[in-house]
C-alpha positions as CSV (number, residue, x, y, z in Angstrom):
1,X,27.2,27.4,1.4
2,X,24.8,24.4,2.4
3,X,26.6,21.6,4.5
4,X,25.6,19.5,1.5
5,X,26.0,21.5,-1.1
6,X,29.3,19.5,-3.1
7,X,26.9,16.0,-2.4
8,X,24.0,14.3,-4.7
9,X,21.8,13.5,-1.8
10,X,20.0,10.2,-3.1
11,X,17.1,8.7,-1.5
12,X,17.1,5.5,-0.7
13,X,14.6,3.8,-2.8
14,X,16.6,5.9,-5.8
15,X,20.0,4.5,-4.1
16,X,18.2,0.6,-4.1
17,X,18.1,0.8,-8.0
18,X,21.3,1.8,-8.9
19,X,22.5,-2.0,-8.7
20,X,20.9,-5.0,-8.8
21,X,22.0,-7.9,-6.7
22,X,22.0,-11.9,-8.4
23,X,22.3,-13.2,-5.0
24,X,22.4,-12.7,-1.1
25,X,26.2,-12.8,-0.3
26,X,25.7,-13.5,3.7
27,X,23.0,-14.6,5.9
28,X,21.1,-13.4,8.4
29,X,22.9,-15.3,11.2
30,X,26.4,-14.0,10.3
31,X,24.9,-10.6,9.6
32,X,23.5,-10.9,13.4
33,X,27.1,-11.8,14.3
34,X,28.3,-8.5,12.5
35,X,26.1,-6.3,14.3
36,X,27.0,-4.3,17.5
37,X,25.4,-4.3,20.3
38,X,22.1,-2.8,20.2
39,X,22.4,-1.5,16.4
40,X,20.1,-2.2,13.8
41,X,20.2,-3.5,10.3
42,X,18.5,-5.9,8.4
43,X,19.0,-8.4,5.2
44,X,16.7,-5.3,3.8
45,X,19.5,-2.8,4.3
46,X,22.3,-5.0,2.9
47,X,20.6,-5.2,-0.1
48,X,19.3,-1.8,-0.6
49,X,22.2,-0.3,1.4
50,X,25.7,-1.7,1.4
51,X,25.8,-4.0,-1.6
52,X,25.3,-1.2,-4.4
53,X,27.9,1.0,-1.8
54,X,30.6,-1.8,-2.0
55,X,29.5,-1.8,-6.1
56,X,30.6,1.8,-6.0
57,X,33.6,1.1,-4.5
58,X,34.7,-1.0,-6.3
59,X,34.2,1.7,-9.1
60,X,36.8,3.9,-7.3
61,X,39.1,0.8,-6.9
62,X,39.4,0.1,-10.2
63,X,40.4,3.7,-11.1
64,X,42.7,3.6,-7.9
65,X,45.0,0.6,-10.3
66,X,44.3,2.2,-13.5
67,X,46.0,5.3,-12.3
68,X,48.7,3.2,-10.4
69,X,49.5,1.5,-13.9
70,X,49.3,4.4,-15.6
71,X,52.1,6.0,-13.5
72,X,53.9,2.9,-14.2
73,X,53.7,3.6,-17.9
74,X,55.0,7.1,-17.4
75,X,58.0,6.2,-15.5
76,X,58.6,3.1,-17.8
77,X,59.1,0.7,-14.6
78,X,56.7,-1.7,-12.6
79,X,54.6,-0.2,-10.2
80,X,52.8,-2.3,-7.1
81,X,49.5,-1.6,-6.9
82,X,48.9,0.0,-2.7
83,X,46.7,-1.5,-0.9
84,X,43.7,-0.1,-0.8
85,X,42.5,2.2,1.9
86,X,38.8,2.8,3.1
87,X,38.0,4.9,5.4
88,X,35.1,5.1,8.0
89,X,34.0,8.0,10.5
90,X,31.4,9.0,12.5
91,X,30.2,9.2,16.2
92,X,30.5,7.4,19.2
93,X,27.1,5.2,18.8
94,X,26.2,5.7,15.5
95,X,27.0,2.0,14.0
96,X,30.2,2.8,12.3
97,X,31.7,-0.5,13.7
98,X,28.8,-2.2,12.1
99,X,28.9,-0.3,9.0
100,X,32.9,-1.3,9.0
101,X,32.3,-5.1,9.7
102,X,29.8,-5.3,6.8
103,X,31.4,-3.9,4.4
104,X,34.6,-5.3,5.0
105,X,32.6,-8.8,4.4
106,X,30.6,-8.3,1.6
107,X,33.5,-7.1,-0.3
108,X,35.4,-10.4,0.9
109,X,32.6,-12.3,-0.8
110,X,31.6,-10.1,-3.8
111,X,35.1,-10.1,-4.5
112,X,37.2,-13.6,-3.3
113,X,40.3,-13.2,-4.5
114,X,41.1,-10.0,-2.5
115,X,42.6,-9.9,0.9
116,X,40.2,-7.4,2.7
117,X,41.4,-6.5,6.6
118,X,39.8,-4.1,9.2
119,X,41.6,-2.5,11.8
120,X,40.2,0.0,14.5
121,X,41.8,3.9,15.3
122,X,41.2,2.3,19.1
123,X,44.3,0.9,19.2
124,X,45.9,4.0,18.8
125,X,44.6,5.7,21.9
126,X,47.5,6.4,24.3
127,X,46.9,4.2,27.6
128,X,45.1,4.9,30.0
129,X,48.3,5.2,32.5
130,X,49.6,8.0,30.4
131,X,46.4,9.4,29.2
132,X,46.0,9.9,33.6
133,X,49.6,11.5,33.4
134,X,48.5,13.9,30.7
135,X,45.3,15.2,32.5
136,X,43.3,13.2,29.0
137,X,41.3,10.9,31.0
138,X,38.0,12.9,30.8
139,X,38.8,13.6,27.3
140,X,40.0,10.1,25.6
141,X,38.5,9.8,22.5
142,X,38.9,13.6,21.4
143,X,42.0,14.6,18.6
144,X,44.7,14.4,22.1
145,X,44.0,11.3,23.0
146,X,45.5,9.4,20.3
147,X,48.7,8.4,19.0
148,X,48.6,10.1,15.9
149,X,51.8,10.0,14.7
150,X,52.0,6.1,15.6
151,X,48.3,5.6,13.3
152,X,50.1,7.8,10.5
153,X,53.5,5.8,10.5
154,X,51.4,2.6,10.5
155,X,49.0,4.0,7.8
156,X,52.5,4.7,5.9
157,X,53.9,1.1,6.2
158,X,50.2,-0.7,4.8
159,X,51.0,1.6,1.9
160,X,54.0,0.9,1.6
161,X,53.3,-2.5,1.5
162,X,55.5,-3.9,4.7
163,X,55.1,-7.5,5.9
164,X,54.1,-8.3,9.9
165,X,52.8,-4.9,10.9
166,X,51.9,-5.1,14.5
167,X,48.9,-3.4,15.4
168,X,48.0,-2.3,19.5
169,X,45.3,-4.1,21.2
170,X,42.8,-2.0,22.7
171,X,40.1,-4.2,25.1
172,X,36.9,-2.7,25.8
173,X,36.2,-5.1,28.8
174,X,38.8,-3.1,30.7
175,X,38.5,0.2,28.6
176,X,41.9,0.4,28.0
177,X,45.4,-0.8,25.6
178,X,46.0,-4.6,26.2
179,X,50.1,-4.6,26.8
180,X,52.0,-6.7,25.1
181,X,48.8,-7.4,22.7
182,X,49.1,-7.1,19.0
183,X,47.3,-7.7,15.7
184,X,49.5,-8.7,12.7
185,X,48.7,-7.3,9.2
186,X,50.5,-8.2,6.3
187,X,49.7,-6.5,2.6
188,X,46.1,-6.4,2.4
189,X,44.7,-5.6,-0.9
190,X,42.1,-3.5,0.8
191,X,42.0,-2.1,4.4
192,X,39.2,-0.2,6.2
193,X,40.0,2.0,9.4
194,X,37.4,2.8,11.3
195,X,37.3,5.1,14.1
196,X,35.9,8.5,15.1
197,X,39.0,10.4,14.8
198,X,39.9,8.9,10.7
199,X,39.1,12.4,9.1
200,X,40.0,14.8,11.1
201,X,43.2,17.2,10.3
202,X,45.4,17.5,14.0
203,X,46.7,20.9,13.5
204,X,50.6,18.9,13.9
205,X,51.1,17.0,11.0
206,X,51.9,17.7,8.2
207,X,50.2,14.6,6.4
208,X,47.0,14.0,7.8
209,X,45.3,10.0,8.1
210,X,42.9,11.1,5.9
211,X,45.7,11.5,3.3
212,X,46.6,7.8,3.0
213,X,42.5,6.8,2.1
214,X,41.4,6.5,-1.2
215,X,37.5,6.3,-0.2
216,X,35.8,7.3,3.0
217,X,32.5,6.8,4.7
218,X,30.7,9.1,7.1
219,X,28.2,7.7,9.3
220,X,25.9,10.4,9.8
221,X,22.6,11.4,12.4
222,X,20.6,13.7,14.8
223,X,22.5,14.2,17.7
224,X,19.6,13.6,19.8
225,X,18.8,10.2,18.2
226,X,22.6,9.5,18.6
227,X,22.1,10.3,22.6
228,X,19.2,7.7,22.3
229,X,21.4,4.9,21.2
230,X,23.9,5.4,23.5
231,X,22.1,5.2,26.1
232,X,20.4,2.3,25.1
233,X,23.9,0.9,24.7
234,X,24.9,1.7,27.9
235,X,22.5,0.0,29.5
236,X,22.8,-3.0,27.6
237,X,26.2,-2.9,29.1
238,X,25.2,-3.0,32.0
239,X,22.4,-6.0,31.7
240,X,25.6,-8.2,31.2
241,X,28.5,-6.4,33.7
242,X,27.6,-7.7,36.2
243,X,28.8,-11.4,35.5
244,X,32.7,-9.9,35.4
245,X,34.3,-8.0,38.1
246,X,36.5,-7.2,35.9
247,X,34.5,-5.5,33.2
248,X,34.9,-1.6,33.2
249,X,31.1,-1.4,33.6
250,X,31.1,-3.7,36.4
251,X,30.7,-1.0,39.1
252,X,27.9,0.8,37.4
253,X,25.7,-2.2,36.8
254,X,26.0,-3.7,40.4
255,X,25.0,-0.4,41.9
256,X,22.2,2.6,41.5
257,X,21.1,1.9,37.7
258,X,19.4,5.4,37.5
259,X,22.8,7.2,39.5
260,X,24.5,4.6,36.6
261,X,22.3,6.2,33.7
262,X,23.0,10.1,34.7
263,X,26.5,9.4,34.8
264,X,26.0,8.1,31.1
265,X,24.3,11.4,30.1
266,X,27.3,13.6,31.9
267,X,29.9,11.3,30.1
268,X,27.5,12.1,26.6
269,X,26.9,15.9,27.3
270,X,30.4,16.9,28.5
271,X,32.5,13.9,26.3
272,X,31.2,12.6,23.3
273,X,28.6,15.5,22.3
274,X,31.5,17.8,22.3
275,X,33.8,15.6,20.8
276,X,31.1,15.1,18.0
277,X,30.4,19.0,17.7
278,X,33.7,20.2,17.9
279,X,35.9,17.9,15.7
280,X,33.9,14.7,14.2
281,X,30.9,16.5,12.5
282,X,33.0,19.3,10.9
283,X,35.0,16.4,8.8
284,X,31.8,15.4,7.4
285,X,32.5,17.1,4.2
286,X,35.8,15.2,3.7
287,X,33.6,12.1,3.1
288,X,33.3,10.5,0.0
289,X,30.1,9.2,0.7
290,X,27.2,9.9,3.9
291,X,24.8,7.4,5.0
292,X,22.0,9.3,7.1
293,X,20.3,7.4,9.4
294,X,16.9,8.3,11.1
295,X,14.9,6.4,13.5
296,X,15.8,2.6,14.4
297,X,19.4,3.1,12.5
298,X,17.2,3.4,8.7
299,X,19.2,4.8,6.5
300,X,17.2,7.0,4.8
301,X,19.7,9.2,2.6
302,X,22.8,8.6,0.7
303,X,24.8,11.7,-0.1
304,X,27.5,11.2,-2.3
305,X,30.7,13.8,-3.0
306,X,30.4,15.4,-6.4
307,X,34.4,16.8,-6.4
């Protein structure tokens, strides 16, 4: 079977039409504050992009509470509405933290009166002192390095609709978990987790992350254009590292930039390529929707799940 076989791949100038915008709901300053560094997107791809996705989201939300009251029918008592739970996946580098930021506020403003949070599957990484205890150090960021049981318990209370939930910090000045840090989250009607790890099934658990999402996202490219952007990342890192001694980069960007540059394509060839091969891009198919981007981040193809 084709790798895209259960999807309607859409191009995009098909994908523009399917809804038609009445107005711009950011600008192009906060959509500049959204992006990450060195990604690209444009007020072009939030219109042609993003704002018919969050449209078709909202489609799935709204059969999300129908079903919820309709088991409340069944059972003849009141039945809360979950919050709910989007899902976003994809590669080191490929702009899913971007993808997640704009989504999460264009939903906010197409739809006001609903609390929209984001939270990041980085603060569920083990720290670094125990990830160094483990032997994980050279693989953080694969299916090992994370708490998963921690993401899944805290998955389970947003469900179940808990008050105060206290979220890890995880600081990517110093490339590892902030102690004593947290986030407080407190009954969202809708919360996107992004993170690279978000669809993949740990073979430990019986209930998977992926089981608590009620739409997910795949951020999908070339591996070789994905090498591109990290590197182009990477040294973006390091143009500003060298202001803060205390910046995990710091030591690359005051030294050898090229010795700097072929430890960034060791850390992609032995670390995130194989992470990407081995467990991201074989969850692809558990997306509800694929954005495809070619060259300069365009997103070129939408494929979305037909069962």
């Amino acid at each position: 079977m084709k790798d895209n076989a259960n999807y309607y791949q859409i191009p995009r100038e098909e994908w523009q039409g399917s809804y038609t915008r009445e107005h711009m709901p950011l600008t192009q300053k906060e959509l500049d504050s959204i992006k990450s560094l060195n990604d690209r997107i444009s007020m072009q791809d939030v219109e042609d992009i993003y704002i018919p996705l969050c449209h078709m989201i909202q489609l799935y939300r709204k059969e999300y509470e129908s079903l919820t009251l309709s088991k409340g029918l069944f059972l003849h008592r009141y039945v809360k509405v979950p919050p709910f739970i989007i899902g976003i996946a994809g590669s080191v580098a490929v702009g899913k933290s971007t993808t997640a930021r704009l989504v999460q506020t264009l939903l906010s403003r197409l739809f006001p009166r609903r609390n929209v949070r984001m939270v990041t599957t980085d603060g569920f990484l083990f720290p670094n002192e125990i990830l160094e205890e483990r032997g994980l150090m050279e693989r953080k960021g694969f299916p090992e390095s994370y708490d998963m049981e921690h993401l899944i318990e805290f998955l389970h209370q947003v469900k179940s609709g808990e008050e105060h939930i206290q979220i890890p910090t995880y600081s990517h000045q110093v490339y590892d978990i902030v102690e004593n840090v947290y986030e407080t989250l407190s009954q969202p009607d809708i919360l996107i987790v992004e993170g690279i790890n978000i669809l993949q099934l740990p073979a430990n658990q019986q209930i998977y992350v992926s089981d608590f999402f009620d739409f997910s996202i795949f951020v999908d490219a070339d591996p070789k254009l994905i090498e591109t952007w990290y590197l182009e990342r990477f040294e973006s890192l390091l143009d500003t590292a060298f202001l803060d001694p205390t910046n995990y980069y710091y030591e690359f960007a005051i030294g050898d930039r090229q010795d700097a540059i072929k430890m960034a394509q060791s850390v992609w060839k032995n670390v995130n390529l194989t992470n990407l091969k081995e467990y991201i891009l074989p969850t692809k198919s558990r997306a509800d929707v694929i954005l495809h981007k070619t060259h300069k981040h365009l997103i070129d193809q939408i494929f979305l799940r037909k069962y």
